[in-house]
N, C-alpha and C positions, 0 to 999 in steps of 0.2 A: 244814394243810389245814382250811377248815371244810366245814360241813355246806353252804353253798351250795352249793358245786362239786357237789355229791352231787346236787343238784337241780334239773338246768340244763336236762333236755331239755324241747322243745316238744311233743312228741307224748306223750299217754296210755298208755302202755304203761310192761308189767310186763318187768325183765329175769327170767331165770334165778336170777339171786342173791337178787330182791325176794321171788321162789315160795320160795327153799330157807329161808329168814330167816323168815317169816312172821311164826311164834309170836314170834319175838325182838319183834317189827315191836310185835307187839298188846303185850307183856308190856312193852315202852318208853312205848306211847300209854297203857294202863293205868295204869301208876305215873306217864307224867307229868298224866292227869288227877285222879290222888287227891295231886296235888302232894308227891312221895316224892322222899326226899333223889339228888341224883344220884350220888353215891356209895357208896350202898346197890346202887343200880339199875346202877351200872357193875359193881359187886363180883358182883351177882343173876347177872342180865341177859345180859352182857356178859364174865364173868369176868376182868373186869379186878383184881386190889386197887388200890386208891386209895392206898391208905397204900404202897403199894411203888412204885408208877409214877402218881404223880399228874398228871403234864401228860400224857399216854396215855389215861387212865380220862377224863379229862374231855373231850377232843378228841373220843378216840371214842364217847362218850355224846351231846356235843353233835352233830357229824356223821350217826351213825347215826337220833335223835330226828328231826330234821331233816327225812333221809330214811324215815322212818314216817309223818312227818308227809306227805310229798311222796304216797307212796303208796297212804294213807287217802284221800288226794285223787281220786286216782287211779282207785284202787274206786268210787268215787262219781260218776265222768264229769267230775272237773274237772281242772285243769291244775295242773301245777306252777310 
């Protein structure tokens, strides 16, 4: 799965799970503005280890970013 599908609807809205994530939300857009290794930030973040489950950590880093990304949009009156 990537992080599109994560980011498909047409309408401005927040689900239930974008509320309960938040901090995750910010702590992803964070580190990927001060350009922080993605594996770091999946291990942080996301508690994934990288070194134990590396195509997991990275999907779900890419997907989830994605959708932070979709989000931040969101908050701000734009689309996804």
């Amino acid at each position: 799965m990537t992080g599109r599908l994560l980011c498909h609807r047409t309408e401005p809205t927040l689900t239930p799970y974008d509320r309960e994530h938040a901090v995750t939300c910010m702590r992803l857009l964070d580190a990927d503005a001060e350009g922080a290794d993605w594996r770091e930030v999946a291990e942080i973040a996301l508690r994934i280890d990288p070194s134990q489950e590396p195509v997991r950590a990275r999907r779900t880093h890419e997907s989830h970013l994605v959708r932070a990304k979709c989000v931040s949009r969101m908050a701000t009156g734009g689309w996804c």
